[in-house]
C-alpha positions in Angstrom: 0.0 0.0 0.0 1.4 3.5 -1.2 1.6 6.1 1.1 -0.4 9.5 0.0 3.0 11.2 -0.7 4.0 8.3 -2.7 0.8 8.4 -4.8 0.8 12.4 -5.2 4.4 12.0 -6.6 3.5 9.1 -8.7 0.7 10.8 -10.2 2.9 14.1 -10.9 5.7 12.0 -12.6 3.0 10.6 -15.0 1.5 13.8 -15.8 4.9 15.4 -16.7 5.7 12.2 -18.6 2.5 12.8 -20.5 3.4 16.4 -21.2 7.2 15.2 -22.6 5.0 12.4 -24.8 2.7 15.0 -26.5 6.1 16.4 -27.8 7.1 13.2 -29.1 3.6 12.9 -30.8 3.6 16.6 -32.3 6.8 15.9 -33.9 6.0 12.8 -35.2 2.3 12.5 -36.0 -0.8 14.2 -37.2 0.3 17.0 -39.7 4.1 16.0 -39.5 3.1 12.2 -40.7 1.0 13.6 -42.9 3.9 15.7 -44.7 6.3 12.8 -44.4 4.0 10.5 -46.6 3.3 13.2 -49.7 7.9 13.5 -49.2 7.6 9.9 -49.7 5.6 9.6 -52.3 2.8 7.3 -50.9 -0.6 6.7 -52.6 -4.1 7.2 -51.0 -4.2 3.2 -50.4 -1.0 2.7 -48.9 -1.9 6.1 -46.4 -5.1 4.1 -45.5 -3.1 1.5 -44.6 -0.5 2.4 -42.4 -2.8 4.5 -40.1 -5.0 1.4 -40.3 -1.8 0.0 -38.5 -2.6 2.3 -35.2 -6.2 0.7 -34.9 -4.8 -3.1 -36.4 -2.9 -3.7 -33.8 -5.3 -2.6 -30.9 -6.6 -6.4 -30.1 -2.6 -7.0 -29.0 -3.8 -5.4 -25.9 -5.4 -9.1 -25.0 -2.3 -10.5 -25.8 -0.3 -8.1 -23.8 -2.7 -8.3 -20.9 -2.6 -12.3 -20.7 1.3 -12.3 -21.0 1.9 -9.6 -18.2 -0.7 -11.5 -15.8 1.0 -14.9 -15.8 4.9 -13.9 -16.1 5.9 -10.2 -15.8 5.6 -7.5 -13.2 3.4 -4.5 -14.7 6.0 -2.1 -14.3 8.7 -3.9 -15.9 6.5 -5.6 -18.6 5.2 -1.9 -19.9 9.3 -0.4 -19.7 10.5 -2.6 -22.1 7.6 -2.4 -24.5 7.5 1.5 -25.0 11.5 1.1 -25.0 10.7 -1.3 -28.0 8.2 2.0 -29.7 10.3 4.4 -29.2 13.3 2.0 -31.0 11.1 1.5 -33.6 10.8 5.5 -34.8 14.5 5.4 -33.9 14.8 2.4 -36.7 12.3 4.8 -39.3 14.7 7.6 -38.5 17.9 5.5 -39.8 15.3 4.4 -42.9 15.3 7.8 -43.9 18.5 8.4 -44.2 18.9 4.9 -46.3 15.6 6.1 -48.5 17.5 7.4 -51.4 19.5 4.2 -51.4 16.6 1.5 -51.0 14.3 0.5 -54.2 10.8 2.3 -53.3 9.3 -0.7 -53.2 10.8 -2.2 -50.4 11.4 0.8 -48.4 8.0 1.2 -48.1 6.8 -1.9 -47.4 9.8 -1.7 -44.3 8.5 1.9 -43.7 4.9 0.3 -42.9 6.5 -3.0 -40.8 8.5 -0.6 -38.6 5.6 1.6 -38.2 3.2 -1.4 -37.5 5.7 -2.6 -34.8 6.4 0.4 -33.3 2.1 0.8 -32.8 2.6 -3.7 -32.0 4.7 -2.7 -28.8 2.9 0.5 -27.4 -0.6 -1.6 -27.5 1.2 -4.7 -25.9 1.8 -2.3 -22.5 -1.1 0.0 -23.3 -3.7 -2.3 -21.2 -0.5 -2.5 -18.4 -0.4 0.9 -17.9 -4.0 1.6 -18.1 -4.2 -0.7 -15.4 -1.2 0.4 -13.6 -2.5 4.0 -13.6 -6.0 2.6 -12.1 -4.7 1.1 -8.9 -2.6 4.4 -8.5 -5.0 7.1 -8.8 -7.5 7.1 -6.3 -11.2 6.2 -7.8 -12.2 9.7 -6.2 -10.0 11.6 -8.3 -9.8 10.1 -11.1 -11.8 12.4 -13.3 -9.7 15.3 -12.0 -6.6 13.5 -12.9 -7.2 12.6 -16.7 -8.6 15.9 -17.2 -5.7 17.4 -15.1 -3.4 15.3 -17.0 -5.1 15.9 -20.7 -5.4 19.0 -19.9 -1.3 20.1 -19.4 -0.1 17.5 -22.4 -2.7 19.6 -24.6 -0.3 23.1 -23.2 2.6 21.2 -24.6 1.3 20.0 -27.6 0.0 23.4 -28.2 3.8 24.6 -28.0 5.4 22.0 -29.4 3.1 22.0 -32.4 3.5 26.0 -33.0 7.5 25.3 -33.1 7.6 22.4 -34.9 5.5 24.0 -37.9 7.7 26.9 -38.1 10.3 24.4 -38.0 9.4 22.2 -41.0 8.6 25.5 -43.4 11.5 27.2 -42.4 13.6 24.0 -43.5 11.2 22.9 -46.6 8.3 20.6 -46.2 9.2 19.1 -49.6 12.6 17.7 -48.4 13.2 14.8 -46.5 16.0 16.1 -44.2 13.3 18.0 -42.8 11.2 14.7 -41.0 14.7 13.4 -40.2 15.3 16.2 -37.6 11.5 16.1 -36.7 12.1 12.1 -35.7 15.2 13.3 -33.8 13.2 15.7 -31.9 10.0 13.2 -31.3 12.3 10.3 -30.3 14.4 12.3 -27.8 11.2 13.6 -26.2 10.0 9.9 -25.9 12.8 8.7 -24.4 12.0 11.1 -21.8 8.8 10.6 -21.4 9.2 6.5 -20.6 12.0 8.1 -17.9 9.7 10.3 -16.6 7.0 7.6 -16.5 9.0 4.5 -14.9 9.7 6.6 -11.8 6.0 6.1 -10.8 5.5 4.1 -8.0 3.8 0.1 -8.9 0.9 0.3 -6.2 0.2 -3.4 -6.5 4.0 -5.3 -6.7 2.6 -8.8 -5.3 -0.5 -9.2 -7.9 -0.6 -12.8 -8.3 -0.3 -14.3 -11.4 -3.7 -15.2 -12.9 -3.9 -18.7 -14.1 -7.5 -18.2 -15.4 -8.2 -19.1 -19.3 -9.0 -16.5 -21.7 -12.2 -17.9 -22.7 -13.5 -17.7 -19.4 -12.0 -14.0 -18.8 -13.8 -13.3 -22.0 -17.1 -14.5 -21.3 -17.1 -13.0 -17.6 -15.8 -9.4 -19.5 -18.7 -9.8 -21.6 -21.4 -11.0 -19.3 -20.5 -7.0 -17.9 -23.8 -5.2 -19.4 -22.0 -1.8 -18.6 -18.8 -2.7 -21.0 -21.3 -4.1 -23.9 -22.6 -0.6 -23.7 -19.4 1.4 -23.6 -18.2 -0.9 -25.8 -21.4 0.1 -28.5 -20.8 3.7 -28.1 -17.3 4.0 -28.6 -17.1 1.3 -31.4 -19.4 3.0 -33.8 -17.1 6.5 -33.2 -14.4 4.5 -33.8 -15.9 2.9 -37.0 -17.1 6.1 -38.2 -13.8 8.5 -37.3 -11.2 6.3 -39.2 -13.0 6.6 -42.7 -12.0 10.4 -42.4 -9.4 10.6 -40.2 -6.4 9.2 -42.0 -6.5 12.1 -44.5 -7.6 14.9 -42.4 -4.4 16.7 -42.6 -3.5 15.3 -46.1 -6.3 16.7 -47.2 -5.7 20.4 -45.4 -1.9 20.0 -46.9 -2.5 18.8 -50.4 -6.5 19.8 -51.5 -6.6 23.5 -49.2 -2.4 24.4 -49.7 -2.2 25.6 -46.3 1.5 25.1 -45.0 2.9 23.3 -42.3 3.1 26.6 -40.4 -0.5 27.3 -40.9 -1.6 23.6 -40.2 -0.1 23.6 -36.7 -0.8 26.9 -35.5 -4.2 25.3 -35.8 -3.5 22.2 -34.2 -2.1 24.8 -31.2 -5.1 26.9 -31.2 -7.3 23.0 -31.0 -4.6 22.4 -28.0 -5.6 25.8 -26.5 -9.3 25.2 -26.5 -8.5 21.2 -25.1 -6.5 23.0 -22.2 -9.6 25.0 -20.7 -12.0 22.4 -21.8 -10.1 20.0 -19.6 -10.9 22.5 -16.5 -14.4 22.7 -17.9 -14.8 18.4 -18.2 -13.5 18.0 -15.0 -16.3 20.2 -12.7 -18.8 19.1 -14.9 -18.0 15.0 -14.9 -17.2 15.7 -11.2 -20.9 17.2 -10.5 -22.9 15.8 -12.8 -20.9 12.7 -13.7 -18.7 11.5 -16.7 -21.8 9.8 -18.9 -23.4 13.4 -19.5 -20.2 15.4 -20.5 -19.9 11.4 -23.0 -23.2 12.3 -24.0 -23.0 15.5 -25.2 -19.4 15.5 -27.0 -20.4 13.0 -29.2 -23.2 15.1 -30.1 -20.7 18.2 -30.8 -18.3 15.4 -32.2 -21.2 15.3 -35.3 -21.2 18.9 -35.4 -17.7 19.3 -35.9 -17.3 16.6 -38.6 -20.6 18.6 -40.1 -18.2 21.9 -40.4 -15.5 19.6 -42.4 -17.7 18.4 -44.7 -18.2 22.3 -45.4 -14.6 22.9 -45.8 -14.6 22.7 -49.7 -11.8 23.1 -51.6 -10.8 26.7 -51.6 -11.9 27.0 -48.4 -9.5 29.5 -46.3 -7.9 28.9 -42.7 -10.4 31.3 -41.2 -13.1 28.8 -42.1 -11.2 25.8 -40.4 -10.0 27.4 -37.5 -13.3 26.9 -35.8 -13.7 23.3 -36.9 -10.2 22.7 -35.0 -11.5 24.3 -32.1 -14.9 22.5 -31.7 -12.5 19.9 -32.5 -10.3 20.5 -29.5 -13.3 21.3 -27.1 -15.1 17.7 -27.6 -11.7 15.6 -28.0 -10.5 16.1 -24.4 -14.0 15.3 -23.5 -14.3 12.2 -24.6 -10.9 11.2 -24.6 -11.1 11.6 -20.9 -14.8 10.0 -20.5 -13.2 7.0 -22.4 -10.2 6.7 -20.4 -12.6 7.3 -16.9 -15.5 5.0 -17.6 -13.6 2.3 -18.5 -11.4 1.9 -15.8 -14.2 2.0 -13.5 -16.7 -0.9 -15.1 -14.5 -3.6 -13.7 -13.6 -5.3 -10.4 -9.6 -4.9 -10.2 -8.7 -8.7 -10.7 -9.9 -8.3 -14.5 -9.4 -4.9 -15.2 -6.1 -5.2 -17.8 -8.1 -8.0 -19.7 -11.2 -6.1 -20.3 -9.5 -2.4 -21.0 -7.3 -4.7 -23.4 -10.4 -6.2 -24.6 -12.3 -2.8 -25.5 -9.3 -1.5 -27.2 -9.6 -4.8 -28.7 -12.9 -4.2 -30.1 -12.7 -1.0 -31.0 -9.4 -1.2 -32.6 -10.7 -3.9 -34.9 -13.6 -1.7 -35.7 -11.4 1.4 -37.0 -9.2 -1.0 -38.7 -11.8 -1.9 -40.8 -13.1 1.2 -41.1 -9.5 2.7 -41.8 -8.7 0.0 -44.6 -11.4 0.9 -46.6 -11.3 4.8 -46.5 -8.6 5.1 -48.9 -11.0 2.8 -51.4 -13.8 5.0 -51.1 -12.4 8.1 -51.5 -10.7 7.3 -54.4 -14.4 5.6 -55.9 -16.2 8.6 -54.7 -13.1 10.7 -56.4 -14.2 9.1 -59.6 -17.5 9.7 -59.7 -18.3 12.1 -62.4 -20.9 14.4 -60.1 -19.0 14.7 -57.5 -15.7 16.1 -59.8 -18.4 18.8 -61.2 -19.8 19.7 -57.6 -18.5 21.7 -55.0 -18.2 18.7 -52.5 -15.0 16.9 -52.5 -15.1 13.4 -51.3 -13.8 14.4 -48.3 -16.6 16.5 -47.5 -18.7 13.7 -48.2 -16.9 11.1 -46.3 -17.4 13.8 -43.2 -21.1 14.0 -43.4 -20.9 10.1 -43.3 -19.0 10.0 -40.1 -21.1 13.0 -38.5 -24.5 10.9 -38.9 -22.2 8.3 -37.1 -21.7 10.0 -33.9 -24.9 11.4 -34.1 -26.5 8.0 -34.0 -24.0 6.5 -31.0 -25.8 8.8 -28.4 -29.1 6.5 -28.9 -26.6 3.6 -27.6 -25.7 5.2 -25.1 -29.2 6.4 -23.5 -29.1 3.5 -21.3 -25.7 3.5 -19.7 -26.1 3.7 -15.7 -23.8 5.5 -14.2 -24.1 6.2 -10.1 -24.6 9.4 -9.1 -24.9 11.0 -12.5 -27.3 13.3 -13.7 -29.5 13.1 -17.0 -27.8 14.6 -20.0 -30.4 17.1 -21.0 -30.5 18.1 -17.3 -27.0 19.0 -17.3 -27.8 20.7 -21.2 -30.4 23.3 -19.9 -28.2 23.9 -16.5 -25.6 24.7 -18.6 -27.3 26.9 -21.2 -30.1 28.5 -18.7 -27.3 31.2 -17.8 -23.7 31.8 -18.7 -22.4 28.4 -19.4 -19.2 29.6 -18.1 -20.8 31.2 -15.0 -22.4 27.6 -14.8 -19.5 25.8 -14.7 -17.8 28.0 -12.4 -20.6 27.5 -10.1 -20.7 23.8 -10.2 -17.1 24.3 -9.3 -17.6 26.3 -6.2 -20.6 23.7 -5.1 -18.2 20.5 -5.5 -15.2 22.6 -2.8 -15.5 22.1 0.5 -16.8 25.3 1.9 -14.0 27.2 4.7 -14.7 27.3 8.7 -14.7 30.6 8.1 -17.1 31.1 5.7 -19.1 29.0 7.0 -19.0 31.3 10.3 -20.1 34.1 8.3 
């Protein structure tokens, strides 16, 4: 049993391992990925497929899980798999160096394998650590901490996002050279992060190993009527986000001509919003519970993917920036409902199998959806109305996936979580006044009110 000074200083190491990480992922993600594969020349299937590789290798969780259980520690188990990520991106670095040397062919096909690794070992610990960070944080905080956490990695994403952009244009987005030093940048920063993160305390060292089959673990996991839910309502976002999401920032790059600069000065301002939105998430899912603020992001979620199904080609930054933002606001809301919920639907004996299992799922569901989004943009490309129209099949694709989300909040009516208080409750509270008034007051109502003002 941790001490509460252990804990504290566990759960501040994490967070400043998660703000280290978001520099890793601005440097080597998102818009920067994006730029690497028009440098290298990929086509529209072969981008499909190797952000397909991030959802693919989601059901490795399982696998991960059962391995830790029955012959690792957690701690050491999870070290030596993000040790095997980050030296991954460290192998893609020396690839690009080699690229000019290397038929195209087979670069690329070792480009995808090191990249499908790389995602291989961070979901073979992700389950671990989700686990890990469970027993750590204490249940009665644990809203406060993922939005605490989300919210200071979205700060230095934000900053690390604005300087990589000026970055990349200032040494050419068209050259190579350029995503070699971004790769030196991310990997450095990961390194530091897995430092930063293996100097949290393990809460639980003497776990016993579980002997129990996986059949059995996956029958009990599903017999759970609260993860079949979850599991509903986040599967069909997944399924409908990954047949837009892969070219989100191809598309902003290559179809609007915005540069790099301009692309993540917008990804900052979307970090911006994410920061104070984290505040925001974390009163409201503390008052009113996490199911509501679930409830009502998805909702905006449709909204948002509504606004880039308007951004037609030609469309200006002004016109995106509020997409992004919307985008930033309803992100870090469900990102932390996701990562809150479903570390509390499950007694502490299972809880790595059946986090591993809904990534699982969910994983499998945006694979599929991911495989195919290449295919259908190109059919929809072809089709002679939409080359005449004003609608690219982008936009398209984005009204698809809005009617997605849109549908997932009538799975999720039905969710029961304790103590939390009907969505459109919380929806009228918030809009009867100042929603920001609102939130401050639910803030002030959740504190614990001073002896002295109490007096008074």
């Amino acid at each position: 049993m941790l001490s509460n000074r252990m804990t504290r200083k566990g759960m501040d190491f994490s967070i400043l391992s998660a703000v280290l990480w978001s520099v890793f992922y601005a440097a080597t993600t998102g818009p920067v990925l994006a730029g690497l594969f028009l440098v290298l020349k990929l086509n529209n299937f072969q981008i499909g497929l190797v952000n397909s590789m991030t959802m693919l290798v989601l059901p490795a969780q399982v696998i991960g899980a059962v391995v830790q259980q029955r012959y690792f520690p957690r701690k050491t188990f999870w070290f030596w798999m993000a040790c095997s990520q980050y030296s991954c991106y460290m192998l893609i670095f020396v690839l690009m160096l080699l690229w000019g040397l290397i038929d195209h062919h087979y670069a690329v096909t070792i480009f995808i394998a090191l990249f499908a690794t790389a995602q291989m070992a961070a979901q073979l610990g992700a389950s671990v650590w989700m686990s890990w960070m469970s027993d750590l944080v204490p249940a009665r905080e644990s809203n406060n901490f993922w939005n605490r956490r989300g919210g200071l990695a979205q700060v230095s994403m934000m900053v690390g996002a604005i300087g990589v952009g000026v970055m990349i244009d200032q040494l050419g987005r068209e050259l190579l050279s350029t995503y070699v030093w971004m790769y030196i940048i991310g990997v450095t920063f990961g390194y530091l992060s897995l430092f930063s993160q293996s100097l949290v305390p393990e809460p639980a060292p003497g776990l016993r190993p579980s002997t129990q089959p996986i059949i059995v673990k996956m029958l009990l996991t599903w017999r759970n009527r609260r993860f079949r839910q979850l599991l509903a309502f986040f599967g069909l976002h997944s399924l409908a986000n990954w047949l837009v999401a892969p070219f989100i920032f191809i598309y902003l790059q290559k179809t609007l001509n915005f540069s790099m600069t301009t692309v993540q000065l917008l990804v900052a301002a979307s970090s911006t919003v994410s920061f104070f939105s984290a505040y925001a998430f974390r009163v409201v899912g503390g008052k009113y519970g996490r199911k509501p603020v679930a409830m009502m992001c998805a909702f905006l979620k449709g909204i948002e993917f509504i606004g880039w199904g308007s951004l037609i080609p030609g469309a200006s930054w002004r016109w995106a920036l509020p997409v992004f933002m919307l985008g930033g606001f309803v992100n870090m809301g469900l990102g932390n409902a996701t990562m809150s919920l479903i570390t509390s639907v499950e007694r502490r004996k299972n809880q790595s199998f059946t986090i591993a299992m809904f990534f699982a799922v969910t994983g499998l569901l945006g694979f599929a959806s991911a495989g195919v989004s290449g295919i259908c943009l190109d059919a929809l490309d072809g089709l002679s109305w939409v080359k005449s129209g004003p609608f690219s099949a982008f936009n398209l694709l984005s009204l698809v996936v809005a009617l997605g989300y849109f549908s997932s909040t009538l799975l999720f009516l039905n969710f029961h979580e304790d103590g939390s208080v009907s969505t459109v409750r919380v929806v009228k509270i918030l809009l009867s006044n100042n929603p920001f008034r609102s939130v401050y007051h639910a803030h002030v109502l959740s504190r614990p009110m001073p002896e002295m003002t109490r007096i008074e």
